[in-house]
N, C-alpha and C positions, 0 to 999 in steps of 0.2 A: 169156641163155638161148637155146638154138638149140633151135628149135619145128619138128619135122614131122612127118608122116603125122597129121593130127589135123582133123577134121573139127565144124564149131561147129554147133551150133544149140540156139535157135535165131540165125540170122546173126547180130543185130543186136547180140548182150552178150559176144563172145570179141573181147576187146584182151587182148594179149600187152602193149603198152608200145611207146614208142617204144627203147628197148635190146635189144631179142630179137635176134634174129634168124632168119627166115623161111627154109626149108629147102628149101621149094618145092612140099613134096608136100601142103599145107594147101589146105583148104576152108572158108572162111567165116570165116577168123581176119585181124583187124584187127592190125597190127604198127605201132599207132599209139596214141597215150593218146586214153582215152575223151573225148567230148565231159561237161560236165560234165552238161547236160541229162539223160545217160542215167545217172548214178549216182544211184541210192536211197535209200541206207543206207551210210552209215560207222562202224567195225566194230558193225554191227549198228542202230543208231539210226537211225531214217527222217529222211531232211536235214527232214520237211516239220516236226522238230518240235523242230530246231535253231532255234533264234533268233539265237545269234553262234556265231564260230568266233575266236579266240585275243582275245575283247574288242572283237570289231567283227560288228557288223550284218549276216546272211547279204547283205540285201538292196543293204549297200553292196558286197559283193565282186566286183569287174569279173576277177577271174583269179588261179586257183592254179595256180603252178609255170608260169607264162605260158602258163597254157591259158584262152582269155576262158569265159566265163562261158556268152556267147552263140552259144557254137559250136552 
């Protein structure tokens, strides 16, 4: 997707993804995948109240789609 004139806020929750592409005329838009720390809810479910994800322990998961955990 090619992303411009778009303005985020607030800063810290607009990731376009690491595939966009960045147009130039943006403000506050990350053209990076999120760290996972900042994700909340996946489609809709708070992660705090996940326990596994595909039959493993949230708590073992060191990285999705090779994004660490720890970022």
């Amino acid at each position: 997707m090619d992303v411009d004139y778009l303005n985020g806020s607030p800063d810290t929750t607009w990731y376009m993804g690491a595939n966009s592409t960045d147009g130039t005329h943006n403000s506050q838009i990350y053209f990076t995948v999120p760290p996972l720390s900042s994700i909340a809810a996946i489609a809709g479910v708070a992660l705090a109240s996940i326990a596994k994800f595909c039959g493993i322990a949230i708590a073992d998961i060191e990285a999705v789609a090779g994004v660490s955990n720890t970022s």
